[in-house]
VEXBA-743076 format. One line per field, with one value per residue: residue number from 1; residue in three letters; x, y, z of N, C-alpha, C in turn. Coordinates in steps of 0.001 Angstrom, whole numbers, m for minus. Layout:
BEGIN
pos <- NUM|...
code <- Ala|...
n.east <- X|...
n.north <- Y|...
n.up <- Z|...
ca.east <- X|...
ca.north <- Y|...
ca.up <- Z|...
c.east <- X|...
c.north <- Y|...
c.up <- Z|...
end
This chain:
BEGIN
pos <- 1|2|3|4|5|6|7|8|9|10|11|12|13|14|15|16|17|18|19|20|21|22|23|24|25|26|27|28|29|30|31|32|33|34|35|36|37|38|39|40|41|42|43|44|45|46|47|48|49|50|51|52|53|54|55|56|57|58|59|60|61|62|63|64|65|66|67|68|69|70|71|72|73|74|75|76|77|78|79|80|81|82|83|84|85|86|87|88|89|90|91|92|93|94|95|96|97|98|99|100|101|102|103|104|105|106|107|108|109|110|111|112|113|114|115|116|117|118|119|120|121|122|123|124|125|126|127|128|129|130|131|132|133|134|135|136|137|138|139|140|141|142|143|144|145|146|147|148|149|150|151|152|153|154|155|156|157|158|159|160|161|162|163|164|165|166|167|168|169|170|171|172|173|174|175|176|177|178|179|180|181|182|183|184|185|186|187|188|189|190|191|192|193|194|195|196|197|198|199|200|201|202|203|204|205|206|207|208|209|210|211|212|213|214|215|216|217|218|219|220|221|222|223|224|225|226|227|228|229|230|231|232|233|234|235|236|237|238|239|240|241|242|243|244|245|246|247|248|249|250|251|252|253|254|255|256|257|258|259|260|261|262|263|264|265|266|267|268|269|270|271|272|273|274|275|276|277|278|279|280
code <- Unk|Unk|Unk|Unk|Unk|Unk|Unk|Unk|Unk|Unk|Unk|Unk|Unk|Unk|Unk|Unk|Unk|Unk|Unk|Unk|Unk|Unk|Unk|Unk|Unk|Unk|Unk|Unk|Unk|Unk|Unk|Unk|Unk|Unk|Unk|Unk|Unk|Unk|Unk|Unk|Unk|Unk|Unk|Unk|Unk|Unk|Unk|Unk|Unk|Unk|Unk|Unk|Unk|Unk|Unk|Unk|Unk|Unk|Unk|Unk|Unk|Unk|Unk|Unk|Unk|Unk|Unk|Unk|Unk|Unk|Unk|Unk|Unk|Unk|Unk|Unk|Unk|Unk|Unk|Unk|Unk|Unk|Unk|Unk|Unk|Unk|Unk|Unk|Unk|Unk|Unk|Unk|Unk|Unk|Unk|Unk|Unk|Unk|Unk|Unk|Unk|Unk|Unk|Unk|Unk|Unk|Unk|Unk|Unk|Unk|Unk|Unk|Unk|Unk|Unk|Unk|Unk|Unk|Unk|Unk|Unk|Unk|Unk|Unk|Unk|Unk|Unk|Unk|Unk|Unk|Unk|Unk|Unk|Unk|Unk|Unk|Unk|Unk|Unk|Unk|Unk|Unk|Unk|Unk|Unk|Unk|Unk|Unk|Unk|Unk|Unk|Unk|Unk|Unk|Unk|Unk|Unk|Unk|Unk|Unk|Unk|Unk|Unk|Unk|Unk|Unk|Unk|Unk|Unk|Unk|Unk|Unk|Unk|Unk|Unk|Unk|Unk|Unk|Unk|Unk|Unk|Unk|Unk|Unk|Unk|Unk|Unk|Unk|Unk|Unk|Unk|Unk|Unk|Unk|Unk|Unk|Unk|Unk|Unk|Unk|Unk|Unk|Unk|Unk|Unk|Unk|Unk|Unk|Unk|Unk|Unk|Unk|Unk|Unk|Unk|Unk|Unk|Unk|Unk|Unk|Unk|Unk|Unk|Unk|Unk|Unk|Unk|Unk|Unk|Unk|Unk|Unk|Unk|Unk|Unk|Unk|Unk|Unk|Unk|Unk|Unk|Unk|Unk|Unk|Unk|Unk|Unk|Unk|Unk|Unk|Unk|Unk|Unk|Unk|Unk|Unk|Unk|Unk|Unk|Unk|Unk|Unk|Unk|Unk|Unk|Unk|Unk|Unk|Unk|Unk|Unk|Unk|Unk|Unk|Unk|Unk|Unk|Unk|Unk|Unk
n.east <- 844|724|2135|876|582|2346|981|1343|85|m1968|m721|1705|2459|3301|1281|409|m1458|m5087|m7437|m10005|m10956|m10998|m13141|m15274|m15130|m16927|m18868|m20540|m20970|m22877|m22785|m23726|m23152|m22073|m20898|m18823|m17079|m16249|m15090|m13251|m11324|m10481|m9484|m7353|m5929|m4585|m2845|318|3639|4437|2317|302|m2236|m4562|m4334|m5089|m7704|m8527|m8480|m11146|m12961|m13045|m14258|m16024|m18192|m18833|m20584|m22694|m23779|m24821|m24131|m21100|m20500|m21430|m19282|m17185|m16952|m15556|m13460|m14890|m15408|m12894|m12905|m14859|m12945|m11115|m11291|m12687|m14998|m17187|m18054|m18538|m20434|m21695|m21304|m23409|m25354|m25961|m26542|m28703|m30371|m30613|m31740|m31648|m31453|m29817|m26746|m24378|m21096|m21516|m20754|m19772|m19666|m17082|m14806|m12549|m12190|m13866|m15655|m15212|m17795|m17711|m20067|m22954|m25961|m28977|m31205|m34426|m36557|m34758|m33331|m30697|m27850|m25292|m21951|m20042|m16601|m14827|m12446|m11245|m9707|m7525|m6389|m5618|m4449|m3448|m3940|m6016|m4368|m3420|m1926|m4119|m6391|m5676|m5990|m8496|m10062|m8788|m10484|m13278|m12835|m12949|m15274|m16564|m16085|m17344|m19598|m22532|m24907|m24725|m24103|m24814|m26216|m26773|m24627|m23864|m22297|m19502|m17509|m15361|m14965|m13731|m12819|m10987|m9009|m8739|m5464|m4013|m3089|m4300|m6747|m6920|m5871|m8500|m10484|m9328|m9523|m12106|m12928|m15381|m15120|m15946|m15084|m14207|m13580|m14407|m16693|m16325|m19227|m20527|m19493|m18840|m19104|m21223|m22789|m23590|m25018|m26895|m28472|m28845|m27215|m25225|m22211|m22327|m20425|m20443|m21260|m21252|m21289|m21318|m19035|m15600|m15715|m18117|m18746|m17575|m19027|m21643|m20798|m20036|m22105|m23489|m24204|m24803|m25152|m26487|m29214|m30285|m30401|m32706|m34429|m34887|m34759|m34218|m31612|m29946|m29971|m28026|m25885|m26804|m27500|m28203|m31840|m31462|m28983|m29687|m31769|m30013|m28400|m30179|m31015|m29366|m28428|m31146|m30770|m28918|m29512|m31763|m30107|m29877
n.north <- m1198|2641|4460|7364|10977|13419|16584|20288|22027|24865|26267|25543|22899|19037|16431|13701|13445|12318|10693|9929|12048|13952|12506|13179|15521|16606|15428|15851|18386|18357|16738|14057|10223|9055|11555|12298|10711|10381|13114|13268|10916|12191|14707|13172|12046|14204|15198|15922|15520|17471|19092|22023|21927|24239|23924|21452|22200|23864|22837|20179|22328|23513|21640|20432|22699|22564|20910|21282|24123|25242|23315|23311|26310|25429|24347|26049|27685|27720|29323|31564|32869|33657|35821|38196|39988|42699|44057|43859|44646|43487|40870|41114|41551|39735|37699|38848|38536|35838|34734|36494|34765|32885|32807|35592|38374|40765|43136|45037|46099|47247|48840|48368|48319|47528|46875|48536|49589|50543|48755|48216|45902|43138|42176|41857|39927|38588|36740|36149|33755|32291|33648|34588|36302|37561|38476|38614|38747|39248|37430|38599|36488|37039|34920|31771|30484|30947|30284|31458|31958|31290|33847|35624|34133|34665|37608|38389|36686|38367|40613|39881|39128|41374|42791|41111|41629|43962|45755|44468|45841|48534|47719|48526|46845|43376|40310|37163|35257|35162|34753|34045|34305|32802|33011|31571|28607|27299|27853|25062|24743|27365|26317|24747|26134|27600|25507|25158|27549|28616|30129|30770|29518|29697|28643|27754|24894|24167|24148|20821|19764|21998|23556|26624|26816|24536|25828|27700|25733|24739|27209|28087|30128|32185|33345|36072|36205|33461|32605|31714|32475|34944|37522|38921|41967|42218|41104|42581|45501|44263|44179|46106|47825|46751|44220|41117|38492|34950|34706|36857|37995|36646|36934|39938|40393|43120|44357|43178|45474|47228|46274|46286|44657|42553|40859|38285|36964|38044|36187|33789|34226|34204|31740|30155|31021|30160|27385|26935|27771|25938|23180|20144
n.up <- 0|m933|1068|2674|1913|3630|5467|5482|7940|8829|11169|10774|11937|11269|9654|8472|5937|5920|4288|5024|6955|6018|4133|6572|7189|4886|4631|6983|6480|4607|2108|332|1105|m1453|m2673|m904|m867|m3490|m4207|m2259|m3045|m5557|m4320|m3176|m4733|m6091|m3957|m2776|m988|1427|532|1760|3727|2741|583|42|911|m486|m3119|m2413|m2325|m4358|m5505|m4536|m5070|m7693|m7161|m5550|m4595|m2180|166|m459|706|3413|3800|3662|6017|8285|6943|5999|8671|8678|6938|7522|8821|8016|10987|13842|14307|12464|13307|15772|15556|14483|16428|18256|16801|16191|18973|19633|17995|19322|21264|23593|24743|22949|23796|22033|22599|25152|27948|31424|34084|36797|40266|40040|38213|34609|32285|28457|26825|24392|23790|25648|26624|27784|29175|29373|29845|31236|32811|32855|32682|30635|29589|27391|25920|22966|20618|17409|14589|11470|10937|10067|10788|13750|17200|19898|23396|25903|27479|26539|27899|30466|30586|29533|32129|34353|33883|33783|36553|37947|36881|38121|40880|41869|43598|44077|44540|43651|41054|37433|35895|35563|36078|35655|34048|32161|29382|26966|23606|20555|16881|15961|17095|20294|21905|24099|26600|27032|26845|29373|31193|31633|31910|34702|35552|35860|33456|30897|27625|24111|20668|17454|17374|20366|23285|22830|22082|22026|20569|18583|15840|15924|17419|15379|13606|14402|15120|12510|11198|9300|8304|6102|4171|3527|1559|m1950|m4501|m4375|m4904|m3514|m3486|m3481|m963|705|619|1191|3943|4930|5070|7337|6748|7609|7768|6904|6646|6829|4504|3522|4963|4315|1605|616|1216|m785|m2507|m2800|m4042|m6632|m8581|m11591|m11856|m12183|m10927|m8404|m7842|m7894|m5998|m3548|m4126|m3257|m612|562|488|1975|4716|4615|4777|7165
ca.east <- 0|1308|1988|33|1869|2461|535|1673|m1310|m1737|79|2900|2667|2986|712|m178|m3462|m6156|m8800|m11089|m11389|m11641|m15059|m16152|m15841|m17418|m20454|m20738|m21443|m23518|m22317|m23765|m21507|m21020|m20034|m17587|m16219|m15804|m14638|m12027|m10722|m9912|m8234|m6185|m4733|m3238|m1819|1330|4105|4617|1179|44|m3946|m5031|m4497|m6214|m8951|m8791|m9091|m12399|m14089|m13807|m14866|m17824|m18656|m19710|m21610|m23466|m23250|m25044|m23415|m19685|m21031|m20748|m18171|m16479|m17656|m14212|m12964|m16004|m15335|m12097|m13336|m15932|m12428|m10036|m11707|m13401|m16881|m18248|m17547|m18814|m21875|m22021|m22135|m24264|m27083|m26202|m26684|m30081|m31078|m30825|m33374|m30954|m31822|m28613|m26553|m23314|m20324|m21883|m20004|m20364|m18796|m15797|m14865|m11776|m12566|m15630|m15164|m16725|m17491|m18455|m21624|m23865|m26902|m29878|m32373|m35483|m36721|m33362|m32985|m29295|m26816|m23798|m20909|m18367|m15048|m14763|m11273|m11400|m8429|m7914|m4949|m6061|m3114|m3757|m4647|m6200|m3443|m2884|m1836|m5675|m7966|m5226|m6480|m9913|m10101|m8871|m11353|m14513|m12839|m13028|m16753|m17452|m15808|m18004|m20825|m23953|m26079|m24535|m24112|m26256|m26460|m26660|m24123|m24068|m21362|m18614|m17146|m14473|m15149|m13012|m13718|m10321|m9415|m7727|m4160|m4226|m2738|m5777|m7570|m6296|m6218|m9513|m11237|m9369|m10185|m14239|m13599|m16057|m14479|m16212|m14065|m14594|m13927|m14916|m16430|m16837|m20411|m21321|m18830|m18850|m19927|m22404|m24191|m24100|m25597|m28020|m29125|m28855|m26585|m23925|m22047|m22746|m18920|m20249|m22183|m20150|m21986|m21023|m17699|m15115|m15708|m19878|m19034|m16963|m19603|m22514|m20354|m19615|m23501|m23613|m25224|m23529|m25601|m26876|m30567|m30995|m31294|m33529|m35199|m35096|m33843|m33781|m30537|m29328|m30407|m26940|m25230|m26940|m27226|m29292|m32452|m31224|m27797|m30216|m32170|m28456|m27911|m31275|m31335|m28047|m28892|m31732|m30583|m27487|m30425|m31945|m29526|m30051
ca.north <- 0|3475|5735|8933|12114|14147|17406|21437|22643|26806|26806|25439|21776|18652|15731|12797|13793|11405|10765|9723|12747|14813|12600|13089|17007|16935|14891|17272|19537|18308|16009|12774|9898|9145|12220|12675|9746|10500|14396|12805|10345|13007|14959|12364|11784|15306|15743|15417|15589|18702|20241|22602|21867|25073|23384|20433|22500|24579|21788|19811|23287|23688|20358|20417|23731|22473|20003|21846|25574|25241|22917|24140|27367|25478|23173|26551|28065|28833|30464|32713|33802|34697|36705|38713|41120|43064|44499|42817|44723|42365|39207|41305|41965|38447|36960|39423|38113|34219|35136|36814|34214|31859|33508|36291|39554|41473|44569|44863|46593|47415|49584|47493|49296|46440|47368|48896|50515|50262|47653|48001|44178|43306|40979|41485|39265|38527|35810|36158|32544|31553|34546|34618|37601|37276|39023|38174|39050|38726|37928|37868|36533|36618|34137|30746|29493|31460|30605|32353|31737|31732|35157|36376|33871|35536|39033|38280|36543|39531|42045|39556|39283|42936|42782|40440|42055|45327|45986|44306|46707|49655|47201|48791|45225|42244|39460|36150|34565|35984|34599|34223|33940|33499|32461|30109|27820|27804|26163|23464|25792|28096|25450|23593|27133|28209|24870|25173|29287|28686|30627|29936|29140|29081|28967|26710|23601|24176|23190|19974|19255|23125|24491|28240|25623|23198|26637|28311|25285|24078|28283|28285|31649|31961|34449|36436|35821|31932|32861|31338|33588|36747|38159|39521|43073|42667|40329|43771|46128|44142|43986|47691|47877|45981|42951|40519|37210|35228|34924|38967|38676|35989|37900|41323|40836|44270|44640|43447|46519|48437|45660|46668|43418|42200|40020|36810|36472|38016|35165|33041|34569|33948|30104|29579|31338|29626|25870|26315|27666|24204|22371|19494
ca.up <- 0|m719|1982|2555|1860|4843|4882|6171|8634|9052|12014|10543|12064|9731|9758|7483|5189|6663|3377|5976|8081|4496|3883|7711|6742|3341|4954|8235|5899|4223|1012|155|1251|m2644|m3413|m113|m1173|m4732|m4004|m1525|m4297|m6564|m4316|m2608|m6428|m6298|m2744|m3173|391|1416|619|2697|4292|2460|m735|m118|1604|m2069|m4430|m1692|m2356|m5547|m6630|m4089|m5433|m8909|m7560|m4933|m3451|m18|794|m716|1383|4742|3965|3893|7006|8948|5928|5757|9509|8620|5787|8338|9436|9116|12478|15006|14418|11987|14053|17224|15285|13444|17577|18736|15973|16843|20418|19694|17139|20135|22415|24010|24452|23473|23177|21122|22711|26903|29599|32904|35913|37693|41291|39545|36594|33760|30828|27738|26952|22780|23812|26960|26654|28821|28526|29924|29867|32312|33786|33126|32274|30294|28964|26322|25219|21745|19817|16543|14120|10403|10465|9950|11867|14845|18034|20838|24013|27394|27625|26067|28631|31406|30665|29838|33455|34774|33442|34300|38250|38126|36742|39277|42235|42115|44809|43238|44655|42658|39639|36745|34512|36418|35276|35698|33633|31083|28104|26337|22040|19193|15954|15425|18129|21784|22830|25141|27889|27080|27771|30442|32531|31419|32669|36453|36569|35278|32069|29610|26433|22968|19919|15964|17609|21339|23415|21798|22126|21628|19468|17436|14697|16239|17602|14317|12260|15182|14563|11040|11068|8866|7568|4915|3903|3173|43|m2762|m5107|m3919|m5313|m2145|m3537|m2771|345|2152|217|2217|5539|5327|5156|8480|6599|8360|8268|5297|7514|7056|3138|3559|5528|3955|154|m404|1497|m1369|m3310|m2465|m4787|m7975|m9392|m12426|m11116|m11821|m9992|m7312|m7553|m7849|m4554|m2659|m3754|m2663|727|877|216|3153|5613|4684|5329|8011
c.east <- 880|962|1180|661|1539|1999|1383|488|m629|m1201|1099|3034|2607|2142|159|m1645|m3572|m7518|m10137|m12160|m11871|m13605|m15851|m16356|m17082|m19075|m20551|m21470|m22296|m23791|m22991|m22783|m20745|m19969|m18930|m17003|m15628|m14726|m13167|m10874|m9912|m9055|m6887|m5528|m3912|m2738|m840|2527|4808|3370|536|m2131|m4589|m5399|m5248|m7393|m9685|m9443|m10417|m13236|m14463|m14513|m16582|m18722|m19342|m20834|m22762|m23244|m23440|m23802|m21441|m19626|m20582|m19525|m16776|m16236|m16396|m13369|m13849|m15750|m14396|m11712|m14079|m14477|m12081|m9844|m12288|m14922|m17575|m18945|m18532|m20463|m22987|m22585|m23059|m25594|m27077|m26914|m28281|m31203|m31584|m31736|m32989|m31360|m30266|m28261|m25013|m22801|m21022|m20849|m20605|m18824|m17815|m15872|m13854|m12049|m13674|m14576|m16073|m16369|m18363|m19568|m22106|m25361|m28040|m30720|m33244|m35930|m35816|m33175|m31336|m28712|m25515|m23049|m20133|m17526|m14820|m13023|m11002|m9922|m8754|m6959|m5300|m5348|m2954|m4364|m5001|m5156|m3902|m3305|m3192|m6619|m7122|m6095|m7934|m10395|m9874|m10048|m12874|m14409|m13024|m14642|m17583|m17543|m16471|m19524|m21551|m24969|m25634|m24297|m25452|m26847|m25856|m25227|m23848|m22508|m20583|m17736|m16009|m14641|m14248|m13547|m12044|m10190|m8533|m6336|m4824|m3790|m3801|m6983|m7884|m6339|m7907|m10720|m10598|m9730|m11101|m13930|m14227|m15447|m15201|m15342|m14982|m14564|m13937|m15610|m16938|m17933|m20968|m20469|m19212|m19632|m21039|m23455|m24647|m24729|m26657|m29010|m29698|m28152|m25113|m23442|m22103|m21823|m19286|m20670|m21034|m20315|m21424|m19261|m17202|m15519|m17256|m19556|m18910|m18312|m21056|m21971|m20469|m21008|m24330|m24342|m24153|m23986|m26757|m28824|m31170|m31562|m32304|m34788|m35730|m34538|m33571|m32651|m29669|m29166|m28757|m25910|m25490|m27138|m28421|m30480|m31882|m29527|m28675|m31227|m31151|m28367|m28649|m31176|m30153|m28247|m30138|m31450|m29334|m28386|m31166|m31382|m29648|m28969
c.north <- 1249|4201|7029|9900|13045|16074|18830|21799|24052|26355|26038|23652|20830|17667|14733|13009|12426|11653|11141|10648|14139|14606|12793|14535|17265|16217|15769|18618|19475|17452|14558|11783|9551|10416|12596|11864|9903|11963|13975|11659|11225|13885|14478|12500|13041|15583|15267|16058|16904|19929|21037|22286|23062|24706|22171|21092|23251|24061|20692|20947|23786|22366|20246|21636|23552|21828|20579|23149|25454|24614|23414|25612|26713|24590|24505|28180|28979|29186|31619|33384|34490|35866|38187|40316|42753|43725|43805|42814|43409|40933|39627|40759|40553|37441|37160|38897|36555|33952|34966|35612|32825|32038|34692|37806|40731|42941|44387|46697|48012|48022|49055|48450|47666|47317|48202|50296|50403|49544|47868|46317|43997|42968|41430|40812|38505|37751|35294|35269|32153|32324|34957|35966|37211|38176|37838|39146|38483|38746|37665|38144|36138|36016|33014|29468|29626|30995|31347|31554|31784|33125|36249|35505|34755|36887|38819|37813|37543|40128|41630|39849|40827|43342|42352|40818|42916|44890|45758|45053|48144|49060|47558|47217|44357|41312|38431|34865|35420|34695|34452|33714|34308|33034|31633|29283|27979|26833|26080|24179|26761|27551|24869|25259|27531|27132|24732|26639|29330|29957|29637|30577|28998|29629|28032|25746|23391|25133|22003|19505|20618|23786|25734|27538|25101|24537|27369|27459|24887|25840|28518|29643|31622|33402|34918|36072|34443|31633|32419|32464|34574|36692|38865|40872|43174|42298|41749|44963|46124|44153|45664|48329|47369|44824|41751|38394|36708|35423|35991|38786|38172|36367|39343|41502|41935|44939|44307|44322|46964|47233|45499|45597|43245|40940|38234|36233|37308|36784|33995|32842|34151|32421|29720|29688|30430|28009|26081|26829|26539|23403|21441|19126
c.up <- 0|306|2000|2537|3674|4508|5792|6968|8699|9913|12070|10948|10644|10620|8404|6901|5530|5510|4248|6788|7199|4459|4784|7438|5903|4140|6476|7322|4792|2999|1282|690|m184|m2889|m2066|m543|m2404|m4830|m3398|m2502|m4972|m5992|m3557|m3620|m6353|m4938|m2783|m1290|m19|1033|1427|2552|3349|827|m1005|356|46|m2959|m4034|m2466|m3650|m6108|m5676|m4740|m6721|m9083|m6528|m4309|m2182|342|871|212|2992|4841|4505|5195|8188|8411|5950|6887|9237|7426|6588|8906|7851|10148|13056|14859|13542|12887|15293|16683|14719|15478|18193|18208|16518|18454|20591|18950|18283|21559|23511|23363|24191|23126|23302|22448|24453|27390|31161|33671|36687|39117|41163|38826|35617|32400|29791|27328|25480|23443|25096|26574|27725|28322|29567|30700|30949|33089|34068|32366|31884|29429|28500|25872|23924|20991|18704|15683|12271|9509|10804|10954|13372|15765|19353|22267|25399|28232|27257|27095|30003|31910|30397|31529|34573|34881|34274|36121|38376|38170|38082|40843|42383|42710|44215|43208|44333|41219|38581|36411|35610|35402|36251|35506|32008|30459|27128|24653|20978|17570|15238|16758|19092|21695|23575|26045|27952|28072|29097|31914|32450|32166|34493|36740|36587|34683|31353|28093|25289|21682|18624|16598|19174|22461|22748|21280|21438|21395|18731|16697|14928|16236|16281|13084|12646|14574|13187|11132|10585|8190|6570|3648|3206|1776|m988|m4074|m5413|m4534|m3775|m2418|m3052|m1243|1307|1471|1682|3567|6023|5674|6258|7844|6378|8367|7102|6154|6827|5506|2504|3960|5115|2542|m475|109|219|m2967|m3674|m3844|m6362|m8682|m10249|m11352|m10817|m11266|m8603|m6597|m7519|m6503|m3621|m3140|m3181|m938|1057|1040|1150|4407|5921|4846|6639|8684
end
């Protein structure tokens, strides 16, 4: 049997490409198992040692892409977040709607009083139904290789003990529990302090059960960024426009007025959006 070539990951590690864990993507997201299986075939044949993950993630997306958009749409899902910068607002604004879409009453970018000093905090959210209060810390990155550290749940832990230490009965906004969100994923020292201090941690792949991911496909909320459709020059056009989530144009198609487009790549655009909202 031939060997498997050995692949480059973004953050520089190597690792043996794994077909297998290709077709567990490609069907997560939505692919038949023929065609994960067939998609993964074709591009096992060209990985060659020394490829970097980005290139096999390249040549998956385009070949799912001809055969289906939705799905090619979420297959490419933590590319699209890191499409959402090169500031933080989008991302703030992109959790702020997941948040709300999930029964949370919220408000984007809060001033809470500490026993210290006043924080502003991206996310505060309130939910009625539970009765709970929460802040987040949002960090968002648009380096694929990147992860959030140590040194970032440190200082976030900080800021919340500060939140938390202040006199409840001069506290305007109740809180409950705070947050820590990124949109790539934590080190293992992140981790590993974050579960003995009781930070809460959500990132792309944790925590494992209720992942960035799991909550944004259990929601249906994706970024607008996921649209295969869309050209990068409309994607930052609609971001700059705050339209941040494909939901909204589902919801309101005449957001995508500002993009001038003939009717039928508007209708291009709405079945595509519509068939990765369907998605199961």
């Amino acid at each position: 049997m031939t060997s498997l070539p050995t692949i480059i990951k973004a953050d520089g590690s190597r690792e043996v490409f794994d077909p297998a864990r290709l077709v567990a993507s490609l069907e997560r997201s939505g692919a038949g198992e023929h065609t994960a299986e067939r998609i993964t075939r074709m591009v096992t044949e060209t990985v060659i040692e020394g490829a970097s993950s980005k290139e096999v993630y390249t040549r998956a997306f385009s070949l799912l892409r001809k055969e289906t958009r939705p799905v090619a749409a979420r297959y490419a899902l933590r590319r699209a977040l890191l499409e959402l910068g090169p500031t933080g607002h989008p991302f703030e604004d992109f959790i702020a709607h997941l948040f709300s879409k999930e029964g949370w009453q919220v408000e984007a970018r809060k001033i809470l009083k500490g026993k210290c000093v006043s924080h502003e905090v991206d996310v505060y959210a309130s939910h009625p139904e539970q009765n709970i209060f929460l802040a987040a810390e949002l960090k968002y990155h648009n380096d694929p290789g990147y992860k959030t550290d140590l040194k970032v749940a440190l200082y976030v832990k900080s800021r919340f003990d500060d939140i938390f230490s202040c006199d409840p009965t001069t506290r305007e906004c109740p809180i409950d529990r705070g947050l820590l969100v990124t949109n790539t994923k934590f080190t293992s020292e992140a981790i590993a302090y974050a579960e003995c201090a009781g930070v809460e941690l959500l990132g792309w792949g944790y925590p494992v059960s209720e992942s960035l991911a799991t909550r944004m496909s259990r929601a249906r909320v994706y970024p607008i960024t996921a649209l295969t459709s869309l050209s990068s020059s409309e994607k930052r056009l609609l971001i700059e426009h705050e339209v941040i989530a494909v939901d909204e144009i589902i919801a309101n198609r005449r957001l995508l007025d500002i993009l001038h487009l003939p009717p039928e790549r508007v209708g291009e655009l709405l079945a595509e959006a519509d068939g990765l909202l369907s998605l199961s």
